[in-house]
N, C-alpha and C positions, 0 to 999 in steps of 0.2 A: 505319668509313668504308670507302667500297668500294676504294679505294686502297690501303689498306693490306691488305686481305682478298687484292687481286689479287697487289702484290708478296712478301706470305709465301708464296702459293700456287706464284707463276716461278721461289722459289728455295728452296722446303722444302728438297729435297733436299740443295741446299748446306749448310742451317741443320745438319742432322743430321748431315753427314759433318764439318761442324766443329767438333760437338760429340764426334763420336767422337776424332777427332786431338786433343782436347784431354783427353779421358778415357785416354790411352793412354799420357799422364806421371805417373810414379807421384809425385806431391807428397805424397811421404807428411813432415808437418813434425816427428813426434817421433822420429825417426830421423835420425841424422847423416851416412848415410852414403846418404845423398837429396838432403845437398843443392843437392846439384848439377841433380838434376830438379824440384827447388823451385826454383831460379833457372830453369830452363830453362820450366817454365810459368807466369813469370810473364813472360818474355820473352814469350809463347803470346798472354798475354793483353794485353799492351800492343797487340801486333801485330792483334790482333783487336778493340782500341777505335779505332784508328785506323782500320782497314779499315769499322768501322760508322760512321765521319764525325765523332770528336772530331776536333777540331782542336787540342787537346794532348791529349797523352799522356806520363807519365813510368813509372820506373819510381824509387819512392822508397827508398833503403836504409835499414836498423835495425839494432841489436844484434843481430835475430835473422833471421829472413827479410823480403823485399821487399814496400813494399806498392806499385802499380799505382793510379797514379792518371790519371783522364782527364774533360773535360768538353769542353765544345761550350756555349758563349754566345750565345745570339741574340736577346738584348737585356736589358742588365741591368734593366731599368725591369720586366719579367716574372717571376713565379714561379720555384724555382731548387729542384727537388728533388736530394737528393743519394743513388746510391743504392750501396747497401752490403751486399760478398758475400764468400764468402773460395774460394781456390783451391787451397788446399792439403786433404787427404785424412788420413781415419784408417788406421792400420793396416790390412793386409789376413788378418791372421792370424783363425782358423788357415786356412791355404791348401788342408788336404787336404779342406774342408768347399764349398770355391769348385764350380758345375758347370762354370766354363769361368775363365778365367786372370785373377783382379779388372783386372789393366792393356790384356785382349785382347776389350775391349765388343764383345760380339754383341748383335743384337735377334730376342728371341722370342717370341711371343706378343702381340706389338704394344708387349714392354719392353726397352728399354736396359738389361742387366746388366753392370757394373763398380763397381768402388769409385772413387765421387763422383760416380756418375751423377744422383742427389737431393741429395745432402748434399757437396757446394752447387756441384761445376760446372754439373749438369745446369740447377739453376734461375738461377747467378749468369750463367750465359749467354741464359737469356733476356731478359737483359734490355741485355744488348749486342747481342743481334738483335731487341728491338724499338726502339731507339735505330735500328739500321741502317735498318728498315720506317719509320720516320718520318724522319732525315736525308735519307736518297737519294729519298724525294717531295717533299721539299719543305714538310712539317709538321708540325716540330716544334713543340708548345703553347707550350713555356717553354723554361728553363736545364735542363739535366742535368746532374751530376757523378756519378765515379762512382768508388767507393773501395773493391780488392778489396786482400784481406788474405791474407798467409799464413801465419800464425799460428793462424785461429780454434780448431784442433783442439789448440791447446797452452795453449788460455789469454788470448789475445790479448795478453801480456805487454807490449810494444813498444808497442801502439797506443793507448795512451793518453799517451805523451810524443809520439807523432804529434798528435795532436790538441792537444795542446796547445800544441805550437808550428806549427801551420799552419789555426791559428781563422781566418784569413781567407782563405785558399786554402778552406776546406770550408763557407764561409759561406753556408749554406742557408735553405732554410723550414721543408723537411720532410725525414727520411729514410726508404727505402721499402727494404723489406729482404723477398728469400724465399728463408727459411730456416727455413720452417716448413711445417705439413701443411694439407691441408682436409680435411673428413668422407670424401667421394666427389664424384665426378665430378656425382653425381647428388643429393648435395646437400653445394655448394659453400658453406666455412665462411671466416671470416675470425678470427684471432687477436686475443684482446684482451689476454692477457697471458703473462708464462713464470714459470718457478721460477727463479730463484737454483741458485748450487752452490757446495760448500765442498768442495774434492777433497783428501784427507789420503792419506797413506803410514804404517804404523806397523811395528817394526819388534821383534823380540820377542829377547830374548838370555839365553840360560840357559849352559851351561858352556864352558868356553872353548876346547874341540874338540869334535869330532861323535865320539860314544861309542857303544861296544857297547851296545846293548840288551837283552841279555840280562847281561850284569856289572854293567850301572848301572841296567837299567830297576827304577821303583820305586823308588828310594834317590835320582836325581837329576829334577830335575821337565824336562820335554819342553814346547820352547817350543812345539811346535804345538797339544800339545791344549792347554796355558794359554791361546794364542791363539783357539783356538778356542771354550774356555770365555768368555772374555773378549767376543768378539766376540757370541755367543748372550746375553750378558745386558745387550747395548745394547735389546733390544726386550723388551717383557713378553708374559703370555700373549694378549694383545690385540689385539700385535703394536703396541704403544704404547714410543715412542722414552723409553727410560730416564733420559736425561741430564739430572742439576738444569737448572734453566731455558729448555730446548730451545724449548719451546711456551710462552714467556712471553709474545712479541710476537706467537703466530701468532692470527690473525683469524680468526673464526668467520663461518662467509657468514648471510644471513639466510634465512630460509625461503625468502622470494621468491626468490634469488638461486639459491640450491640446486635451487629448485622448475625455473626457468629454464636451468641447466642440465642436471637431467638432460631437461630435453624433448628435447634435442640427440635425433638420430639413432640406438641404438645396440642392436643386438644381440649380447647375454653370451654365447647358444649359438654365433654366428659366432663371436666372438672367439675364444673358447676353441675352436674345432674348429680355427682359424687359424694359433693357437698350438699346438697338439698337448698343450694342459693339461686336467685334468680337471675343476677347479676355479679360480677365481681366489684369490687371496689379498692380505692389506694388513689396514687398521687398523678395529677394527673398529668399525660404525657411521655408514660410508662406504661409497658406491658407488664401481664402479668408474671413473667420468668424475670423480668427487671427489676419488680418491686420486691419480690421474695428473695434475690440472689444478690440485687448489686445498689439497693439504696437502704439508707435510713429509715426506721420507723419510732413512732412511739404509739404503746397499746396499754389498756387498763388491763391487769388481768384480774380482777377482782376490786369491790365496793361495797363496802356494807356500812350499817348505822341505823339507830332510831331503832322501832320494832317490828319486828320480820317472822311473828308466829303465829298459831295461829289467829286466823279473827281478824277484829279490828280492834287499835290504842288510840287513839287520839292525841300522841304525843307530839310533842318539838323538842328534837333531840338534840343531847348538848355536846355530844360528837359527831362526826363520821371523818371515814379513813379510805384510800385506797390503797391498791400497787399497781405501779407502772414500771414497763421494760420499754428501753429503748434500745433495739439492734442497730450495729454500728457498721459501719464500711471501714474499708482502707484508709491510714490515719487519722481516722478520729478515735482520742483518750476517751476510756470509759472514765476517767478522772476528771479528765475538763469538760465531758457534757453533764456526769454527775453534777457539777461545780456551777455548771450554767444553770443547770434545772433548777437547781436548788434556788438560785439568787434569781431567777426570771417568776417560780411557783410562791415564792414569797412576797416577792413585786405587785404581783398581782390579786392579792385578798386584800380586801375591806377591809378597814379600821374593826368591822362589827365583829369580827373571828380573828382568835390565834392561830397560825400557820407552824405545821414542826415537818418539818423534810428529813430522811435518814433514807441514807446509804446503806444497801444489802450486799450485794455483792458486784462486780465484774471483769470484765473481760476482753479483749483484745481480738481487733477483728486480722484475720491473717488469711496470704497469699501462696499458696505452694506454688514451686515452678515446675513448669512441664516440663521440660527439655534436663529435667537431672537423670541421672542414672536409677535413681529409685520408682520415679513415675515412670519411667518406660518397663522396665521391670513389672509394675502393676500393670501396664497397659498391656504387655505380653502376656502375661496370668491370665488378664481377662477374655484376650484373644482366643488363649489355649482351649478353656475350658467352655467358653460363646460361643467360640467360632464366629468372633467378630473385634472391629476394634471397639474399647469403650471411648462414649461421647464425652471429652470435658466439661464439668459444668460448674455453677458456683451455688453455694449450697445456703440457704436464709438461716440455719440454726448457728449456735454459739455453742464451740467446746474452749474456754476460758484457758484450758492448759495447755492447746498448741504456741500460742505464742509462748510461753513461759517456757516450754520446750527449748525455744531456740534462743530465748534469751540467757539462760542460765545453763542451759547444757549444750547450746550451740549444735540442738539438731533441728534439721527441715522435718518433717514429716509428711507422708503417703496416706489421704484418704479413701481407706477402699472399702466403701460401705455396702452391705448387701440388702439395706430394707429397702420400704418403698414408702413413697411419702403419704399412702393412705391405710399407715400400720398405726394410725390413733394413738402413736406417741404421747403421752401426758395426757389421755384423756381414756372415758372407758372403753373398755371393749377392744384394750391394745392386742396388735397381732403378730406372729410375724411365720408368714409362709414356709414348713416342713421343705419346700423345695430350693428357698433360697438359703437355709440354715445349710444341709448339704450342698448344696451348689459353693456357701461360703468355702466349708470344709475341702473340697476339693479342688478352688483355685488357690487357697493361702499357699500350700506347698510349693507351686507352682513360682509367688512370689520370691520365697526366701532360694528356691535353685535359680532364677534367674538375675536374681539380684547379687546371690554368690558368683556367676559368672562373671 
């Protein structure tokens, strides 16, 4: 609508600089001593749903950080999407790898660099500036709600006794959620499903002080290379996940299905020149759009122990610990692979070391259907504003609160994400392109009028 074309156009420049003033609060949520800038931008963000025309706005407290709720009714008898983003930020470590200060967004090259520029201010906000391009003309299709979290980077822990007790405050039709990627610009993708995750801590204990290495080494066993041995024999040489019944429930796609996805978009030599690898790697037998979107993994995200400053110690250390995630597919519990890991990682140490396994958080891997009324809806938004259809695809990341969505509130949910999968999500130097933040802002509308149809 040209209406809406015109008023994004009078006030880009606003959209942008308050999207930087919001990227400029470090909501980092797995740090404690944040959070005071976690309360302070969710204050950010109430202030900035009422300025785009809810006419409520709270901010909801939890056991852990605040969620931010707001809607705008304009006529209960109409559709009622509800949509849902989080404001809180990953770590910014390590910082010496940043080109410019994760909390101090500069734009170069036509991108927004800071940490949560993609993942998820840059997108959760467009979608309180395409509420503001439809309230302040006067056309909005339906109901909006809109339910930003800040937690998402820890688990969403909290936001399920949210949802539980406020089922008729978040009483919707549909939820429309971007917090996901497209192919490119140039061929715009719509998500049809994610992986699951089971996020474990383990924790490895051999003697009961950190020992000389050269008097003990060899007579006392060293929890790191244990841990390390240990860790190397989760996967075979196939790179096939070792664990008794890992892959009991994982679903094999059909030819068609496989055939269908690798049509997608993709070239192996960009990637890997993208990444600076020489090769890819993963399971073997599988491509690489398969191993990211439609199987199981498990990865260390971190290992530490013993002495790691400068110099040299000569120690034999009487700990080490890692973290492992394993992303999950279609019916597998992140509760029963928790439950396996745990009883397989413990199975598996030497009498010479204590083994302590703990559960962090997860999540449930989910299917959206194409053929609803709300994915065609997105598919025609993205048409409108492309000028093309978008590609279905299935996405390797974990948002923990789509299933919970439909379990507890009995809604599907539409992913229509506008990054791109080399916007360094979780790592430094995150980005996320000025063109797709408006390109976001001017298909959302787009959604909520045809979804009202």
């Amino acid at each position: 609508m040209q209406v809406w074309k015109d008023y994004q156009q009078q006030h880009q420049d606003r959209f942008l600089n308050e999207l930087l003033d919001l990227l400029r609060i470090p909501s980092i949520s797995a740090d404690s001593q944040y959070k005071g800038d976690v309360a302070r931008c969710a204050d950010a963000v109430k202030a900035s749903l009422l300025q785009a025309g809810c006419t409520h706005a709270e901010i909801c407290p939890t056991d852990g950080h605040p969620i931010v709720y707001g809607e705008i009714i304009i006529d209960p008898a109409k559709p009622t999407v509800l949509v849902y983003g989080h404001y809180d930020v990953q770590p910014a470590d390590p910082l010496d790898l940043w080109h410019s200060g994760p909390f101090e967004p500069v734009i170069k090259d036509g991108k927004i660099f800071a940490r949560g520029a993609c993942d998820d201010k840059g997108q959760m906000f467009m979608h309180v500036k395409a509420l503001e391009v439809m309230a302040k003309t006067n056309t909005l299709p339906c109901n909006v709600k809109l339910m930003i979290e800040g937690e998402e980077e820890v688990g969403s822990s909290n936001l399920g006794v949210f949802l539980e007790n406020n089922k008729e405050k978040l009483k919707a039709d549909i939820v429309l959620v971007s917090d996901t990627s497209m192919i490119s610009m140039e061929h715009p993708s719509l998500e049809t499903g994610l992986r699951g995750l089971a996020y474990m801590e383990v924790a490895i204990t051999g003697p009961n002080r950190d020992l000389h290495s050269g008097v003990y080494g060899g007579a006392v066993a060293n929890p790191i290379n244990i841990l390390c041995k240990m860790i190397a024999s989760l996967h075979d040489e196939n790179n096939h996940i070792t664990i008794p019944a890992f892959y009991d429930k994982v679903e094999n796609l059909s030819d068609v299905d496989r055939t269908a996805l690798n049509n997608a978009p993709f070239d192996l030599n960009e990637y890997k020149n993208e990444l600076g690898v020489a090769d890819v790697w993963g399971e073997k037998g599988y491509t690489t759009l398969e191993r990211t979107g439609t199987r199981p993994t498990l990865d260390v995200n971190g290992i530490w122990g013993g002495y790691t400053g400068e110099g040299a110690k000569t120690v034999l250390p009487s700990k080490a610990f890692a973290k492992i995630s394993m992303r999950l597919v279609p019916h597998q519990s992140s509760d029963d692979i928790a439950a396996i890991f745990q009883q397989h990682f413990e199975g598996i140490a030497p009498a010479s070391v204590q083994v302590k396994v703990t559960a962090h958080h997860g999540g449930e891997p989910v299917v959206t259907p194409t053929d609803s009324k709300a994915y065609q809806a997105a598919s025609k938004a993205i048409q409108t504003t492309f000028g093309k259809d978008p590609i279905p695809t299935r996405g390797g990341g974990s948002i923990p609160i789509i299933a919970l969505f439909e379990r507890v509130l009995g809604l599907k949910t539409v992913l229509m994400g506008f990054g791109l999968d080399n916007d360094n999500i979780h790592s430094p130097n995150e980005k996320y392109d000025v063109a797709n933040y408006f390109k976001g802002i001017e298909t959302i509308p787009y959604f909520h009028k045809y979804f009202a149809e």
